[in-house]
N, C-alpha and C positions, 0 to 999 in steps of 0.2 A: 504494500500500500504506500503512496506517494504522499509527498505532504495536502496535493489539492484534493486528493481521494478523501485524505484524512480529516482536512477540516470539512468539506462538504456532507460528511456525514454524522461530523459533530454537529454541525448546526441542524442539521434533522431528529438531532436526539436519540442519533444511535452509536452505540459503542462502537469506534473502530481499534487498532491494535493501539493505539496510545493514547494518552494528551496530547494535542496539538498546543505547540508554544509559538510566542512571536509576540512583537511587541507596538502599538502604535507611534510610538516615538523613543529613540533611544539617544541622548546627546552626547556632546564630542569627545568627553573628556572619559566616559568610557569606551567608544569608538575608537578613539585613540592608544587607547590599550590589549583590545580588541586585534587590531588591524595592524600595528607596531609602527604608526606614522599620523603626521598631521591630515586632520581633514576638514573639511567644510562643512559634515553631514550634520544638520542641526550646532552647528557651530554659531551659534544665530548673532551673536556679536560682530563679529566676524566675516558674517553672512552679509549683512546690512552694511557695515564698511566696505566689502568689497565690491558691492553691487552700487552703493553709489558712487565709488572711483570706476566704473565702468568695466567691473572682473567677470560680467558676467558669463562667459564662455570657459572660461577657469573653472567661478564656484560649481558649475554642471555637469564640468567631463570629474570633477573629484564629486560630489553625488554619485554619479554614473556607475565609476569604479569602485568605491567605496558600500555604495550602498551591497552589489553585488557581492564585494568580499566580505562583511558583515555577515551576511547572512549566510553562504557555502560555511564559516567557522564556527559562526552557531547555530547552524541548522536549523534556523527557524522555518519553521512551517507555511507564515502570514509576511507579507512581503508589501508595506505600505509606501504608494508613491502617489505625486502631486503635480501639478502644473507646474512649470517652471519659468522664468522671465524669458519674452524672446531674443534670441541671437538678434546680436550688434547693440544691443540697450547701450547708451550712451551715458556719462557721467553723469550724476545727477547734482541740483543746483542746491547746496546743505550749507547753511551756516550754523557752527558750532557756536552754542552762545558762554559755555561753561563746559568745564572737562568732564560734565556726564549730561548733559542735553544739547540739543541740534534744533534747529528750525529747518524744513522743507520749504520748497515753492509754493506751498500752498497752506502755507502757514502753520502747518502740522507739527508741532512738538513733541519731540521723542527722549526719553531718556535711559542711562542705563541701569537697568538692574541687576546689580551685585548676587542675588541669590538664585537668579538663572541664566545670568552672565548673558545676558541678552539688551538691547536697544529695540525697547517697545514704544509702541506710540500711547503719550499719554493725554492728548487733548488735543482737539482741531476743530477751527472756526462752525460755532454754530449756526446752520442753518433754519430758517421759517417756513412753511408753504403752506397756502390759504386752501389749497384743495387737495384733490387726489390729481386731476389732469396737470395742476405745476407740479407736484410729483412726479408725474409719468413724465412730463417732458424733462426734466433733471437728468430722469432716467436715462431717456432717450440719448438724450444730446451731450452727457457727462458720462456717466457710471458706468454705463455698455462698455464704452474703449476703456474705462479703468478698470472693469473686470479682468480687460482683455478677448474680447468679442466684437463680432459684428452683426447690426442685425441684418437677416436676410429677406424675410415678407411677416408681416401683423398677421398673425391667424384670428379666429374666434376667438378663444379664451388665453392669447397670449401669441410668442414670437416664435420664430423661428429665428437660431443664433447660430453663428462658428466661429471659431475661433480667429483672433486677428491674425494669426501667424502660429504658424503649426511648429516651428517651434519648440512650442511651446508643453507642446508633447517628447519631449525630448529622452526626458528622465522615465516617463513612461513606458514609451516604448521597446526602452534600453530594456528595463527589469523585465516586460514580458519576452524580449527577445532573446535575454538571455539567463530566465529563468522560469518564466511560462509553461513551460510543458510539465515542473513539477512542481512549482510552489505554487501555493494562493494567494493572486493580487490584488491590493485593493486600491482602490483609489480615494485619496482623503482630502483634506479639506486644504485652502490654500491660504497661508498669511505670514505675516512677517516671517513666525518661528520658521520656518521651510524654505522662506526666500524672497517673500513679499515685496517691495522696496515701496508699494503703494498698498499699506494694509485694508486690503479688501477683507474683513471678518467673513470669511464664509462657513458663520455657523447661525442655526437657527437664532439663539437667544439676544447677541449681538449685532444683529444686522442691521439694526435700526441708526447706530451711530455712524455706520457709512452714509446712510444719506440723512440725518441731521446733524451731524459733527458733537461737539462736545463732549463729555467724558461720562463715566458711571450716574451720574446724579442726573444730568440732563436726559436720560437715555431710558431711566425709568420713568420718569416725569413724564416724559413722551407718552408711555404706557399708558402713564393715568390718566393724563389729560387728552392726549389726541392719539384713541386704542383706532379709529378709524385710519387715519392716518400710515400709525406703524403697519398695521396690518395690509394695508395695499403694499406699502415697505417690503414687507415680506413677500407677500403674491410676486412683486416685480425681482425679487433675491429669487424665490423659486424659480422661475425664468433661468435665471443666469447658471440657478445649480443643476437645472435639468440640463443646460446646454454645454457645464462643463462635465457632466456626470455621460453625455450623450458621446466629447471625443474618447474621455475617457475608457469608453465601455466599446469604442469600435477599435478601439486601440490593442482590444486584449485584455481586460480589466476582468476579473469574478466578482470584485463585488464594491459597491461605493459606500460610502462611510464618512453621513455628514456631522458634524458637531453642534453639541447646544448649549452645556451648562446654563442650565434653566435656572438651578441652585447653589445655593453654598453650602459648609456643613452642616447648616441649621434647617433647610428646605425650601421650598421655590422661594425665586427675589421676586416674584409677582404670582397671583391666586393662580391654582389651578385650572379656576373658570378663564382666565384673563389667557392662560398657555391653548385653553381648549378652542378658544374663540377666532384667537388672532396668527395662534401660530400652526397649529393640528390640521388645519385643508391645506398647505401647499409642503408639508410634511407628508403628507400622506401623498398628495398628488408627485412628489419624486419618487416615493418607494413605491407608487402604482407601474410609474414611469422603467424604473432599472427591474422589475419583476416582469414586466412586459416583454423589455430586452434579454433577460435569462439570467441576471445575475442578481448576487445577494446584496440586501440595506444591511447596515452594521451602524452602532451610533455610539459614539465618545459622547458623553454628556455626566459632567462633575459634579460633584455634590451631592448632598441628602436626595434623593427621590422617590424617596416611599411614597410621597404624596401625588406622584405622576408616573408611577408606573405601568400603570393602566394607559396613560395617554402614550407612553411609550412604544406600548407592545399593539394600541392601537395605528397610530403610523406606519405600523409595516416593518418597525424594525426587527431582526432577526437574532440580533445580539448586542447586549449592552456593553461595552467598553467604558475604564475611568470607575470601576467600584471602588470607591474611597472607606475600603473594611473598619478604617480607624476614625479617620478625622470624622467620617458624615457619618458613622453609625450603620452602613450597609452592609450586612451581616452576613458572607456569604450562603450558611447552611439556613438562615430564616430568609432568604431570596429564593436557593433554590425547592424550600417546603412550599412558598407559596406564591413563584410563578415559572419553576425550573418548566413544565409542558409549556410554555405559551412563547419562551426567550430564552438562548441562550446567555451565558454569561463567558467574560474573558477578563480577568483578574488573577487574584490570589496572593502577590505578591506586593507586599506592603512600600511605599516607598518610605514611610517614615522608619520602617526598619533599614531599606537599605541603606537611608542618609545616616540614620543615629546607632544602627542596634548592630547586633553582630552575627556571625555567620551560623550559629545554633538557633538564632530567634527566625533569622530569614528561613532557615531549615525547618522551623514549626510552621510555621506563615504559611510555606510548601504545603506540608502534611496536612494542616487543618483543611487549605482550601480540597488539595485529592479527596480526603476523606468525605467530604460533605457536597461539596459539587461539581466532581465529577462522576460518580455512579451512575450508568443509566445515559452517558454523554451533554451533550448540552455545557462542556465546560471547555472554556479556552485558557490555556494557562499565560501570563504576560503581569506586568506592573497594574497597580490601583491606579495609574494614570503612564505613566510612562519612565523610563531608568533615566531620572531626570539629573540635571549639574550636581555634583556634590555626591552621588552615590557611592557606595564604595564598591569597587571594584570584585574585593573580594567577597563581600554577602552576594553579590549580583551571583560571580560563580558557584558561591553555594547554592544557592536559589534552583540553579538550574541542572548541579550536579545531585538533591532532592528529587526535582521533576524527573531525570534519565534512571533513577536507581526506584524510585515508586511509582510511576507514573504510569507505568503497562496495565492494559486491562486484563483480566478484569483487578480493580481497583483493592487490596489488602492491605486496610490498614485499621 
């Protein structure tokens, strides 16, 4: 059995010869240890510096290479890849205002963060709009080419898009070409962390401050006060995600894998009704979309969500990513009592173990999750969000030398 054998019949909920492992993001500093050399691969510091000195064809062929050899050393299963900026991107216009913040051409303020060693954007010019149609022409006339799209002809309930420059399936296509016929690929979401240099958030929950700008505060307010508004926001984001989920998926892809964090570790940052209203029809309408096409939805989505689990597994997705066992209280073995038939899961591995704990705890971490949610399949083994800056190296490899010594079915432990 192959690894795409392997997961395609874990997400049916049937036992195949093992746990399939893989991880949705794994950063550089254990990549680099990994691989025995510097990389670019979620190097996101890094990433964003070189892309706006104009490295782009650099940071790409080291993805390329990198992401490939990653994965043949640790055999992962799941094989997660993204859009990529297109060839010839030019230097971009950045003034540095202070040795850890930058200003863009477009007024976007970015800083860095120390704790995932990254240059994220943290505030950008607020916008207003009195309707839904100055919405859609924003849309139209702005966001399309910053998605990186063009549109083709208006249909009934929306467009027809491709890409501006194919490109931009670069990194895509490499992984299925040269690794397609036995791993599982997925195609994920696209933003800064990956290689953004215009953070397009292309996750459900954030999408709204792409087309109104400003930061966390303004972005719920949005919510509350103009839920018509955000929600056309979103319809016009589905758009975009069905069109990047569409090269995606002719490219070779098995399955797409969009992001939400709806919550934190305390539970939704806005009601249940409010995620069911504004964001659940064009959720639904891409996972109708890539089930049409033949491939699997998968969802990263952080934080407490007992309270939307239900809207989860109604969207269509197939498997939850981003179990946060610790900080949000998402319990593996009380997940899979009472919704292991409806969703898989892909977790078990703590990352606050792997930043602070040691190589015995991440070795429990392992065991508990086999024990309780793998029986019976339905379990993906990989990070509570991903093997993110600062991990240690070496719990990581216990982590996974647990998974290889208990991890066979059927499951004893």
């Amino acid at each position: 059995m192959n690894s795409k054998e392997r997961v395609i019949q874990t997400l049916a909920h049937i036992e195949p010869d093992r746990v399939p492992f893989g991880e949705w993001g794994i950063d550089h500093d254990i990549v680099e240890k990994v691989i025995g050399r510097d990389t670019y691969w979620r190097n996101k510091k890094k990433v964003i510096l070189a892309l706006w000195s104009g490295k782009r064809d650099e940071v790409v062929e080291s993805y390329k290479k990198d992401l490939v050899e990653l994965t043949k050393k640790l055999d992962y299963d799941l094989v997660p890849v993204h859009l990529v900026p297109p060839a010839g991107l030019p230097p971009q216009k950045i003034e540095q205002t202070d040795e850890n913040t930058w200003r863009d051409g477009r007024g976007q303020t970015w800083k860095y963060s120390q704790g995932n060693d990254a240059i994220l954007l943290v505030d950008s010019p607020v916008k207003s709009f009195k309707s839904r149609d100055e919405l859609r022409e924003y849309f139209e006339s702005e966001l399309v080419k910053r998605f990186g799209f063009k549109i083709k002809n208006r249909t009934g309930n929306g467009y027809d898009m491709k890409l501006d420059d194919e490109s931009r399936l670069d990194l895509v296509r490499h992984a299925v070409n040269q690794l397609g016929n036995e791993k599982f690929i997925i195609g994920r979401g696209f933003e800064e962390g990956v290689g953004n240099i215009d953070p397009l958030y292309l996750s459900e929950f954030e999408v709204a401050m792409v087309f109104f700008g400003g930061n966390l505060e303004n972005f719920l307010l949005n919510i509350a006060m103009k839920p018509e508004l955000v929600q056309e926001a979103f319809n016009l984001y589905t758009e975009i995600n069905i069109a990047a989920a569409k090269a995606m998926i002719d490219a070779g892809v098995d399955a797409v894998m969009p992001g939400g964090d709806f919550s934190d570790s305390n539970g939704p940052m806005v009601s249940p009704e409010s995620i069911r209203r504004i964001f659940l029809p064009g959720m639904k309408k891409l996972s109708t979309y890539c089930h049409q096409r033949g491939v699997r939805v998968m969802s990263h989505n952080c934080g407490n969500n007992w309270k939307i689990m239900d809207i989860l597994i109604e969207a269509g997705y197939e498997s939850w990513q981003s179990i946060a066992c610790k900080t949000a209280s998402m319990d593996l073995k009380r997940l899979k009592e009472e919704y292991g038939e409806k969703i898989s899961f892909w977790g078990g591995i703590n990352i606050e173990t792997l930043v602070d704990g040691t190589p015995e705890e991440n070795e429990n971490d392992v065991l508990y999750a086999l024990k309780y949610a793998a029986p019976g399949g339905g379990f993906i083994m990989g990070t509570s969000n991903s093997v993110c800056f600062g991990s240690k190296y070496e719990n990581y490899m216990s982590a996974l030398e647990t998974l290889h010594k208990y991890g066979d079915y059927p499951i004893q432990l």
